[in-house]
N, C-alpha and C positions, 0 to 999 in steps of 0.2 A: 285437388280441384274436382269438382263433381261435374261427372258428365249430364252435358245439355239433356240429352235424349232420358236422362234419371227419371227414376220414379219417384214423385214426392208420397213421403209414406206419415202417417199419424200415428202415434205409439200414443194413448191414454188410455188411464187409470184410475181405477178407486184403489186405496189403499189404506188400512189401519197403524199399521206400525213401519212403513216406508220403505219395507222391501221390494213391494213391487215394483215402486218405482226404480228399486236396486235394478232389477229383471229388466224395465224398459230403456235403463240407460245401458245396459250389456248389450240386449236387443238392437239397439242406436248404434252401438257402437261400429256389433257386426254387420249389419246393412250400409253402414257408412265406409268400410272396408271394402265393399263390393259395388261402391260407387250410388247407392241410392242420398236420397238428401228428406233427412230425415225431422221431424218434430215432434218432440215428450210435449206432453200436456193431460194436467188431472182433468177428470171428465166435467169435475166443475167448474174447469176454467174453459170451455169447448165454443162456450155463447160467444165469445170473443174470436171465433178462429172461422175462416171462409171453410167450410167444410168440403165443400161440393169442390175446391182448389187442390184435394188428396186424390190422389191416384191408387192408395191403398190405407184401409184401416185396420191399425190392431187393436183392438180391447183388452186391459188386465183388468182382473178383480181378484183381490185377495176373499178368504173366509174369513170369519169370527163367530166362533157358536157354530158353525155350523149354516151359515148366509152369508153372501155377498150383498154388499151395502146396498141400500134399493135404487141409488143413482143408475147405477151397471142396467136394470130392467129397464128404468127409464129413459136412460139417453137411446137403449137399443129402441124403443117403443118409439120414441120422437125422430127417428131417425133410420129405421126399416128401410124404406125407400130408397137410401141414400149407400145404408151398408149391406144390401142387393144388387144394386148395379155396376159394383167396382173389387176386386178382390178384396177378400175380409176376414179374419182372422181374430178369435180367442183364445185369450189363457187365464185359467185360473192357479190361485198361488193358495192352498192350503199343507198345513201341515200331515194332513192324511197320507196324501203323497208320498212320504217317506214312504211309506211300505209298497216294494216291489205290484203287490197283486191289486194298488189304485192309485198308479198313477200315469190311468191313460184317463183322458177321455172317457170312455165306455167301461171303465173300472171305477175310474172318481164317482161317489155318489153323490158328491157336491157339484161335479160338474157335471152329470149326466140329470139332474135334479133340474138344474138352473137349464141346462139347453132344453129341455123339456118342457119348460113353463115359458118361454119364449117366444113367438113365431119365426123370426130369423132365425138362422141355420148357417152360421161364418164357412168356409170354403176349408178351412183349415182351422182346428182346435186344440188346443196343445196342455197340459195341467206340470204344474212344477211341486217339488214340498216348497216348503217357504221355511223361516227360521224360526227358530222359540232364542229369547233374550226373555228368560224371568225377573233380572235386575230392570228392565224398563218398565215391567206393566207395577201399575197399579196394583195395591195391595188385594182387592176382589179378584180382578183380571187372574192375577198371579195365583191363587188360589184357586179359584176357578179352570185353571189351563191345568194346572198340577195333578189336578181332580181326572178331567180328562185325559191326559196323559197317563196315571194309575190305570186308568178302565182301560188303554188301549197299549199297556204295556209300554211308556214312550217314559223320555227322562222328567222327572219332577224335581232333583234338586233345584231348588230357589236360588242358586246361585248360576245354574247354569247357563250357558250363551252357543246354543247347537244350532248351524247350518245346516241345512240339509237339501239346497240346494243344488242337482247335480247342471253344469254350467256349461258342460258340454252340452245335453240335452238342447238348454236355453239358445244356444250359440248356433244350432243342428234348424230350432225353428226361427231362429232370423232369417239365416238360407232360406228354408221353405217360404217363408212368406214371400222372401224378393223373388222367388223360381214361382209364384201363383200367376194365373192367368186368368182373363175373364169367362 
């Protein structure tokens, strides 16, 4: 049973290939652990939800190419106001991440890119790798990602299905976010 006094927390997301949301239900799980009362939601389904009724927001966005989907700027844009006044919290889910020397924040170029072009500035920001599944994508996609992976030394067999999610990390910033303060 969740305590009264909980914080109700928003975890949404854009995501491409649904691992984020992998990340946001982990995120749930352990904040739910720690007595928060918690709700997943994609950032496209947010028009439906009282916002200003969250006591804490977290943002995912995965990369693709090299960008997170332009919803991610725009819900931050429509919704400044709202994710300044109350503890606030991003993460980005790219496969760059795998490599030790970016995947902070201030390492990520994807994510120090995106907080850059932003006005909002979350309280807390956190980058994860994310997965390669080359049996899912599309035959461009898959190609496409292969290519990139060749340039940046990562795996290209077309068969392959690599995690590279480190879970502890993920499980280290649910903590943090329920321990943020205004």
């Amino acid at each position: 049973m969740t305590d009264p006094a909980a914080q109700h927390i928003l975890l949404t997301y854009a995501t491409t290939d649904g691992h984020t949301r992998r990340i946001c239900e982990r995120l749930k799980q352990v904040m739910e652990e720690v007595g928060q009362r918690v709700t997943v939601a994609q950032l496209a389904e947010t028009d439906v939800l009282d916002l200003p009724s969250f006591d804490r927001v977290v943002i995912g966005a995965s990369i693709r190419y090299g960008h997170h989907q332009p919803i991610v700027a725009e819900f931050i844009s429509r919704h400044q106001a709202l994710l300044e006044s109350r503890p606030s919290a991003f993460f980005s889910v790219n496969i760059v991440a795998r490599k030790p020397n970016k995947n902070t924040p201030t390492t990520n170029p994807y994510c120090r890119k995106f907080l850059k072009s932003i006005a909002w500035q979350p309280h807390l920001a956190a980058v994860f790798a994310g997965k390669l599944d080359y049996p899912s994508y599309g035959f461009v996609d898959r190609q496409m990602i292969r290519l990139i992976m060749l340039m940046t030394k990562g795996p290209t067999d077309p068969k392959a299905v690599v995690e590279f999610t480190d879970w502890a990390k993920v499980e280290a910033f649910g903590r943090e976010v329920c321990a943020l303060t205004a």
